[in-house]
C-alpha positions as semicolon CSV with decimal commas, in nm:
position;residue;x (nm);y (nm);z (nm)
1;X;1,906;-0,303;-7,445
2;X;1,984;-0,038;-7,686
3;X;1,789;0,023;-7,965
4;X;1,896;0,037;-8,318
5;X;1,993;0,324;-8,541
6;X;1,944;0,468;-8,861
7;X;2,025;0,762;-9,067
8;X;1,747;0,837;-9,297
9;X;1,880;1,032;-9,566
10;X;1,685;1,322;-9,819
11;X;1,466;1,085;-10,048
12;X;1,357;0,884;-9,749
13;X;1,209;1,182;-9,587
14;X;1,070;1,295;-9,904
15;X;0,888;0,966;-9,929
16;X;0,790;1,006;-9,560
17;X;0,600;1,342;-9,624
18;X;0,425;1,219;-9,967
19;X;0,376;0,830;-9,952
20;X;0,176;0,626;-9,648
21;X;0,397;0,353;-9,608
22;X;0,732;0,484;-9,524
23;X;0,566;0,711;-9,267
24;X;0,430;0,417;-9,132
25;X;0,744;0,216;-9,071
26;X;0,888;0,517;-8,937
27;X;0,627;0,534;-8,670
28;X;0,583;0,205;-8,624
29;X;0,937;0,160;-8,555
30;X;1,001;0,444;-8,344
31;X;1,034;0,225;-8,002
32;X;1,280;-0,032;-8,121
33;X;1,532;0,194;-8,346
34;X;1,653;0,540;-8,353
35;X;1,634;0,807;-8,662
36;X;1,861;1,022;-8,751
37;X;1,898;1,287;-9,041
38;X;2,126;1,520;-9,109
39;X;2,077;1,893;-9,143
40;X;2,142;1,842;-9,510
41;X;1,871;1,569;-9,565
42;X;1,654;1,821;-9,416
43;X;1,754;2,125;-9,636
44;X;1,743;1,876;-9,972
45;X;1,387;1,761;-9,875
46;X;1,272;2,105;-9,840
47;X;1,423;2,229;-10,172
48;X;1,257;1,917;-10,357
49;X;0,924;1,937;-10,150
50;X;0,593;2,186;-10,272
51;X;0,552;2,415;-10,031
């Protein structure tokens, strides 16, 4: 069976980094669907992110 995908996009990852619960969906997740981000999502979440 193939698993499921999704494209997680800037503010997602954001929320990954800062919040608890987004991180843990993401992880808990991980077996049953596929994430994806684009270089982009990447590059906005780093502009918007404290170093």
């Amino acid at each position: 069976m193939s698993k499921k995908a999704i494209v997680l996009d800037a503010n997602i990852l954001i929320r990954a980094v800062l919040g608890r619960r987004v991180r843990e969906l993401i992880v808990d997740s991980a077996e049953v669907i596929q994430f994806f981000a684009p270089d982009v999502a990447y590059a906005d979440a780093r502009k918007y992110l404290p170093s």
